[in-house]
N, C-alpha and C positions, 0 to 999 in steps of 0.2 A: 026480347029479353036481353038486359044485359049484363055482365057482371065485372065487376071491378078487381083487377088483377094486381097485389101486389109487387112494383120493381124497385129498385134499388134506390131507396128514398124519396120517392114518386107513386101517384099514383096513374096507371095508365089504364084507360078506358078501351076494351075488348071485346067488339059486338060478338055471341057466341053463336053466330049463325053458322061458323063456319066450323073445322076441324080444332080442338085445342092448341094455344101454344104456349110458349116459355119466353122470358124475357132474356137475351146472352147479352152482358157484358165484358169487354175486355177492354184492357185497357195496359199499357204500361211504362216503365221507365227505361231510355226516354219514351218521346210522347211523339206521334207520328208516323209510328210506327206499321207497316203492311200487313193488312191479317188476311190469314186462308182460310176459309171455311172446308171443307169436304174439298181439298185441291181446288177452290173457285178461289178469285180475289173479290173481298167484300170491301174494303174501305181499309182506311188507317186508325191507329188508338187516338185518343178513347172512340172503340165502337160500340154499337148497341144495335140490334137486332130481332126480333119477333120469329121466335121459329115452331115451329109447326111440331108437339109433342108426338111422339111416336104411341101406338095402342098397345107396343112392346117395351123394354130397355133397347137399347139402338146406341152403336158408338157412331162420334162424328171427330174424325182430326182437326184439329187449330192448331195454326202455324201463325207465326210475328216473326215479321223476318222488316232489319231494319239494317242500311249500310254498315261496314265496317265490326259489327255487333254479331255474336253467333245464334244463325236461326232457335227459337222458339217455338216447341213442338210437343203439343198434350194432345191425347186421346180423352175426348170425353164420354162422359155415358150417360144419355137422355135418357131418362125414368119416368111413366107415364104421369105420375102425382106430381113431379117437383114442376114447377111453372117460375124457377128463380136460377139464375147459372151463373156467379160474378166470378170473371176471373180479371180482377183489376188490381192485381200483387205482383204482376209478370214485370221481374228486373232480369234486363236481358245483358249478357257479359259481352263487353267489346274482345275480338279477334286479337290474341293476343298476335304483336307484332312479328315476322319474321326476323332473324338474324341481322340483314342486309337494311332491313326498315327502322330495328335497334339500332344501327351503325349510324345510318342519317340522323335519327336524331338525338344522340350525342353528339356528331357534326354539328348540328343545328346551332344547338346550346353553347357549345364549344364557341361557336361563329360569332352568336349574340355576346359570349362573355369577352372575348378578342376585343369587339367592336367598343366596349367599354372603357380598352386597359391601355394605360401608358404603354415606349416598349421598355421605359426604365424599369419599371416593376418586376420584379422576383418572380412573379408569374406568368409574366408573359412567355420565355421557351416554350416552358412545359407545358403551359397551354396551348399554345403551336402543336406540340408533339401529340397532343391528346388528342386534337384534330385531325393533323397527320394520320394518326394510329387509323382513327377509325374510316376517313377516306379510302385509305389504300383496305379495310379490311372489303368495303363494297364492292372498289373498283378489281381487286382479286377475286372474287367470289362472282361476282352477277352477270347474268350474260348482257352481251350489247346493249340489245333495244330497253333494257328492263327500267323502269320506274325507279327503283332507287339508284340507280349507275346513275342516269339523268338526273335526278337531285343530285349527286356524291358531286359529280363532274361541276355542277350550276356554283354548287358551296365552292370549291378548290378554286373558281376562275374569279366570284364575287373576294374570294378573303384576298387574294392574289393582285386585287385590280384595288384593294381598302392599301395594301400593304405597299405599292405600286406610289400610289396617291401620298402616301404617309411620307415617304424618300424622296417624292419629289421636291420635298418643303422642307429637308434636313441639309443643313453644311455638312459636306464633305469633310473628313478625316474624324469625327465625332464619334460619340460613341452610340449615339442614338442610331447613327446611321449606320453602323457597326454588326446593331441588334435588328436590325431590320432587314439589313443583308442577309443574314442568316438566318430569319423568319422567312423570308424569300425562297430564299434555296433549300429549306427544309420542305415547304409548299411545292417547290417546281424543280427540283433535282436539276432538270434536263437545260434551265434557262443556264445559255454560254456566257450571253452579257453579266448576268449578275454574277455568277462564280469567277468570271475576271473582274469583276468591279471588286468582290470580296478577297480574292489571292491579293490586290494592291493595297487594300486594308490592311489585312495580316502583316505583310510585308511592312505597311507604314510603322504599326503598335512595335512590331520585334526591332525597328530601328530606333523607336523612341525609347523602348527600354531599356535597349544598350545604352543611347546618348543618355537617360538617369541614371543609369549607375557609373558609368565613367563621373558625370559629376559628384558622386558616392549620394547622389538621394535617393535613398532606400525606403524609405517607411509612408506608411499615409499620409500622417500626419505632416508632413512634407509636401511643398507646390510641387505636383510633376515626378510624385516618387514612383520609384518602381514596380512597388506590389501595387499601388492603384489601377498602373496600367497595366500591368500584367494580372490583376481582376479582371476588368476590361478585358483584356485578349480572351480569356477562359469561357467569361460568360458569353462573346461573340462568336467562340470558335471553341467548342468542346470537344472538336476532334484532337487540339492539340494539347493534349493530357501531357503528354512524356515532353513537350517542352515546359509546359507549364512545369513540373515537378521539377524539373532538373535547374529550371532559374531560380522556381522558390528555395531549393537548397541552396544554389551559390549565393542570395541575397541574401540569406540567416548567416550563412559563413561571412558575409564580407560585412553585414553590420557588427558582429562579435568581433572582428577585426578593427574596425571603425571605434570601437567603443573601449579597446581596449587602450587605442592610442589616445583618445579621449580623458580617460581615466589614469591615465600617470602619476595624475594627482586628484583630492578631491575637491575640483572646480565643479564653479555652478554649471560649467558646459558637461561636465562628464555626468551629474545629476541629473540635466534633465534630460540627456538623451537616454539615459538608461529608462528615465520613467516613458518619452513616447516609445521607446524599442521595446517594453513591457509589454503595450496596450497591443502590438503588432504579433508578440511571443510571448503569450502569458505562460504559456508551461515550458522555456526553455529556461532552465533553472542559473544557467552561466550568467545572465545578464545583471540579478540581484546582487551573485558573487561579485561578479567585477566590478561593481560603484561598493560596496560593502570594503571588499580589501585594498581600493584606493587607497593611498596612504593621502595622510592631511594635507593641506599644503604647511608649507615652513617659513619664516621670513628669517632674511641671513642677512643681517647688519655686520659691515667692516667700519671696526672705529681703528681711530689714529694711533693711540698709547690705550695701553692696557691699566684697566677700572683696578685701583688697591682691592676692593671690594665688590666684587659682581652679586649684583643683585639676582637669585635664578631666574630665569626666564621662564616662569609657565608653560607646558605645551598645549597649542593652540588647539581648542576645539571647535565643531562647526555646534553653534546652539541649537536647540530642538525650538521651533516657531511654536507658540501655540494655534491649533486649528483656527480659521476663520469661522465668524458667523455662516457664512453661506456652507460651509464643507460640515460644520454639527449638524445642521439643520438638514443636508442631502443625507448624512448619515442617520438620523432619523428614522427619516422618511423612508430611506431604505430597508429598515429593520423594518415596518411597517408592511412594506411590497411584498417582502419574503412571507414574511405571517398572513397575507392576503392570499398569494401564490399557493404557498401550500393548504390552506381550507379552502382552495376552490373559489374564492371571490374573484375570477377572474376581471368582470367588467360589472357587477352589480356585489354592492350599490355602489352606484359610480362614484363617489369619494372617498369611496374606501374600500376601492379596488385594486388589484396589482396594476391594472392597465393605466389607470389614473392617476395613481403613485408615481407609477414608473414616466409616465410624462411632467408630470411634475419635479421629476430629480433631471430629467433633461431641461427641462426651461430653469430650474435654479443654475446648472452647469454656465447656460446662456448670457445670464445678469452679472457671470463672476465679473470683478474689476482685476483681476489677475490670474497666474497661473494655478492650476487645481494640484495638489498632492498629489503624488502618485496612488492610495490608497482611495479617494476620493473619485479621480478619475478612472478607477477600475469601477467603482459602485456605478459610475456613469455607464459605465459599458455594458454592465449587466442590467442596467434599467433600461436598456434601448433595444437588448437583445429579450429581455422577460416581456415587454410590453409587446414585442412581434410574436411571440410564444402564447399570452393573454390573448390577445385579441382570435390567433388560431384554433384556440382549446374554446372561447366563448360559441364561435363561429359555430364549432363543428358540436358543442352540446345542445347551439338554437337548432341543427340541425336535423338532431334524434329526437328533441321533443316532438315536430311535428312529424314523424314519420306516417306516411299515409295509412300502415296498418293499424297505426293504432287506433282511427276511427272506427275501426270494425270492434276494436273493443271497448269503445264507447257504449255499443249498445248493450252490449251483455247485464250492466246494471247500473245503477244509477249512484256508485257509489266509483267506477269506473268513469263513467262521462263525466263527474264530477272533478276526478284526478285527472284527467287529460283536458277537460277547459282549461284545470292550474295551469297546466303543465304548456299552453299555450298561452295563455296570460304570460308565464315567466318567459316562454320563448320570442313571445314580443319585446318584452322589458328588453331582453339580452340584447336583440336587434338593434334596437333604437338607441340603447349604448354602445354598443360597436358602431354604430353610424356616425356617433359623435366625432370618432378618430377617424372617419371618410368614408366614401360611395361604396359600397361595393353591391354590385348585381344578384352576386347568389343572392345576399341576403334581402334584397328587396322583391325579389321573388317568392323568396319564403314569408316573408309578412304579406303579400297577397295573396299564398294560399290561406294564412291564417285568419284575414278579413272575409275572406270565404267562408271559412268551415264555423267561424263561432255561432254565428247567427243561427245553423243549425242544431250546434248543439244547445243551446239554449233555448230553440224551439223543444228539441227535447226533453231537456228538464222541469219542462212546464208540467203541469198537472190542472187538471177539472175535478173537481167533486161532484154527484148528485146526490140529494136523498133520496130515497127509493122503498118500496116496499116490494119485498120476494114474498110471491102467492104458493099455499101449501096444498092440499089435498084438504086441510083440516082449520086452513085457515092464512094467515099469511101474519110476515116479520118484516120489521121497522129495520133499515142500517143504510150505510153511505157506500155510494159505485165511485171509484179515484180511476180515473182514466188518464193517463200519462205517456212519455215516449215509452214505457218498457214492456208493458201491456196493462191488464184491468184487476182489480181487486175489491172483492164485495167484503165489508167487512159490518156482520149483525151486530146492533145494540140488543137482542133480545134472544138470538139463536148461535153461539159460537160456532155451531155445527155446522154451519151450512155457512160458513166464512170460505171463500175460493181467493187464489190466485192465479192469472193466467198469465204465461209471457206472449207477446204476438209473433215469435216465431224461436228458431235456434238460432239466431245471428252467433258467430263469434265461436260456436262448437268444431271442433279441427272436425277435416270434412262435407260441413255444410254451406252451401250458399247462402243462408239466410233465406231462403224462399219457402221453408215449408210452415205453413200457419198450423198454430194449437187452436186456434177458435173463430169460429164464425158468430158476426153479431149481426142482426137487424132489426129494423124496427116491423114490432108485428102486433098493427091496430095501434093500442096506448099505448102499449111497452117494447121495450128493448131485449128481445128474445136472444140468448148465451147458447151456444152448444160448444162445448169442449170437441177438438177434433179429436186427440188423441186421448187416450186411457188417463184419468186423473190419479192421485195418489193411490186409489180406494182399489185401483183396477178398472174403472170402469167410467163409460161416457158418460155426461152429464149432461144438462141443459137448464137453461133458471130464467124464468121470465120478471125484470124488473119495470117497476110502475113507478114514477116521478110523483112524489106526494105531498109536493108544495102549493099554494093558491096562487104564485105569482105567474104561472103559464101552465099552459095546456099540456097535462101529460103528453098527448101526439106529439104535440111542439118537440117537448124537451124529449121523448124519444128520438126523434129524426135526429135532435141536435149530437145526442150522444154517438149515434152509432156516425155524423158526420166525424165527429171531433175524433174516433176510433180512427178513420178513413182518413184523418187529418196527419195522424201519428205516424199510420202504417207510411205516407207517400215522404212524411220525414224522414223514414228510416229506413226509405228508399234510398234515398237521396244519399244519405249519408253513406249506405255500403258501398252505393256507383263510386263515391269518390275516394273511399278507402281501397278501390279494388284495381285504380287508377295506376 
């Protein structure tokens, strides 16, 4: 005799000569995962198994236990009738990392984003420092022999030996090599050579500052001016705060002295140093004043004999220029930047962005054929400083769109995944327009998780229809089964009442892993046999056997297919929580 036993979308042939069994499968994500039967080791996921039903209920432990991932561990309970056990929904949670393991890699990343960065860039210290931070938080905490100390130590000698390599290809007295001295010695405190290579730096920058201001070149905008280099000293050397302050005061005092003997009269020299000493001291209010109460100049004609009739001499004025084409046009533009800037148009749409504006009034600045207004060249300044402000506000909004939790509420409904594809569609746009103005790592990183994640959410958006017939007691109804990422929905043409919705789990509930299923589907003979697991609206379990009622294939057919395409869904939205939970 023999009988035919249904498994998990197979049929598997069971001579009955022997005791009864049950078909186990398990299976889960990842996939390769160790399973334990009754403390034995059986094989890795997907496994499948034939076991021997009990003539009682009987419990049997499963364990999946897979590196790095926290063991998985259910108690089952064999029941003499049931001869079907799928447990192929097992998402198992990686080990969150320790303290010391979080410290590496931020290191890590930190390492990679260095290895990218000029050391002229604005971010390079601090990024230094964020490295620093977190080396020294491992190499204080972990004992010796430990696996992260040994990463911490491998990162600190690799950045050390990049930074090493980077100096050895810099001129001396520069400022490049400035900032790498002291990328150095933030890295390795304890290196003698570099902290005397860097005291004869210091030394050099505070003697060339002195020799700029004995010449009285004070301002940037000046070859060799003082605050240049004494930027330079600051950003090399942050330890010396209190000399920095104390020159930047005496160079505000000595240009306001410079400007004042400048201005005895109102010469075009006295004009325009007040406009570059502006650009250097925009809120020190003395500078306006003293080109303002310049008096005019005078011309003092000595004649021979005295005129019967003096004609008066008008007093001279300096005329008002009208604007240049280039300076309307930056003013514009810049009216334009501001109205972009404040509604959030930071870098989309890129032509009518702040960031894009505001480069745009710096390449007009560029074409000028002469000197810019003072008024003109402030709008410069603030399009050079909005456009480093755009580009950090675009950055950091591509940033929150894709945060990895919000996949998890992806799945909640489909009205949800829908607004977080946007919201990654736009997070790409952002990208690829910040890229326009240069490289940067973060953000090419975050467009690879985003090429990542769409594909799945798109899988889940998808949807299958069948037509189907639900059998009654009394007879059976015509309607359509929609089977989707969110779960199933029978919806009658002929029975309102017997219309269900089911979700495939609680993803997204505060609380829940997502791992607990509302319904079991299989196929059973021609139809696609429903049991609700937990209590429906009504209070109570359900079950609903649907029939495929088209001629183009074989009910069987199209049952397997369905409850495949379920099994299709659920390992999408597997997929999806792993990497929201990331």
């Amino acid at each position: 005799m023999v009988a035919l036993t249904l498994g998990y979308g197979v049929y598997t042939v069971i001579k009955s000569t022997g005791p009864k069994v049950a078909q186990l499968t398990v299976d889960s994500v990842p996939t390769g995962a160790r399973v334990f039967i009754a403390n034995q080791e059986k094989g890795i996921t997907p496994y499948k198994e034939s076991i021997q039903l009990p003539s009682a209920a009987q419990q049997i432990s499963i364990k999946v236990v897979f590196p790095g991932y926290i063991d998985y561990e259910q108690v089952l309970t064999l029941e003499p009738g049931k001869t079907d056990y799928n447990l192929s929904g097992i998402v198992l949670t990686k080990v969150p990392p320790s303290p010391d393991q979080e410290a590496v890699q931020r290191a890590q990343l930190s390492y990679e984003r260095l290895s990218q960065m000029l050391p002229e860039s604005g971010d390079f210290l601090p990024e230094i420092d964020q490295f620093v931070g977190a080396i020294n938080q491992v190499l204080g905490s972990s004992a010796d022999q430990s696996e992260p100390r040994g990463q911490a130590t491998n990162l600190k000698g690799q950045l050390k030996a990049n930074l090493m390599e980077k100096l050895s290809g810099l001129q001396t007295g520069t400022s490049k090599e400035q900032l790498v001295l002291e990328a150095i010695n933030r890295v390795d405190p304890e290196d003698e050579v570099i902290r005397q290579r860097q005291a004869g730096s210091l030394d050099n920058l505070k003697a060339q500052i002195a020799g700029a201001k004995q010449k009285k070149l004070f301002l940037n905008s000046e070859a060799g001016g003082a605050l240049t280099l004494l930027k330079r000293l600051i950003e090399s050397f942050p330890a010396e705060q209190n000399y920095y302050q104390a020159q930047a005061r005496d160079i505000a005092s000595k240009v306001i002295s410079l400007l004042q003997e400048k201005c005895q009269a109102l010469t075009p020299d006295c004009q325009k140093y007040g406009d570059i000493a502006r650009i250097d001291f925009p809120s020190d209010a003395r500078i306006p004043n003293i080109v303002k109460n310049a008096p005019p100049v005078t011309v003092r004609t000595n004649l021979p004999t005295p005129v019967p009739t003096p004609t008066p001499t008008p007093t001279p004025t300096t005329p008002t220029a009208p604007p240049r084409p280039v300076e309307v046009t930056i003013t514009q533009t810049a009216q334009r930047m501001e109205t972009a800037f404040a509604q959030k148009r930071y870098v989309l749409p890129l032509e009518d962005s702040s960031a894009q504006l505001a480069s745009t009034i710096v390449q007009l600045s560029g074409t000028s054929s002469g000197e810019l207004s003072r008024d003109a060249e402030r709008l410069v300044v603030r399009a050079r400083d909005l456009r480093t402000v755009s580009l950090q506000l675009a950055t950091q909004e591509a940033g929150r769109l894709i945060q990895s939790s919000r996949l998890v509420q992806a799945l909640t409904s489909r009205k949800a995944a829908t607004d977080v594809r946007a919201d990654l569609d736009l997070s790409q746009k952002m990208i690829e327009a910040v890229a326009t103005f240069g490289s940067n790592p973060e953000l090419t990183a975050l467009s690879g998780k985003i090429r990542t994640w769409l594909p799945g959410l798109q899988r889940l958006l998808d949807s299958r229809q069948y037509p189907v017939s639900h059998g009654h007691s009394f007879g059976s109804c015509n309607g359509i089964l929609t089977i989707d990422g969110f779960g199933i929905e029978y919806a009658s043409s002929e029975r309102p009442a017997d219309n269900f919705q089911i979700p495939y789990d609680l993803a997204g509930t505060p609380g829940d892993a997502g791992n607990v299923q509302q319904f079991d589907a299989r196929r059973d003979g021609d139809s696609l046999a429903v049991k609700r697991l937990s209590p429906g609206p009504a209070g109570k379990v359900s079950n609903w056997k649907l029939k495929y009622r088209q001629s183009d294939a074989s009910p069987t057919t199209k049952a397997t297919g369905m409850q495949q395409a379920i099994e299709e869904f659920r390992k999408v939205r597997a997929g999806i929580m792993q990497a929201g939970q990331r």
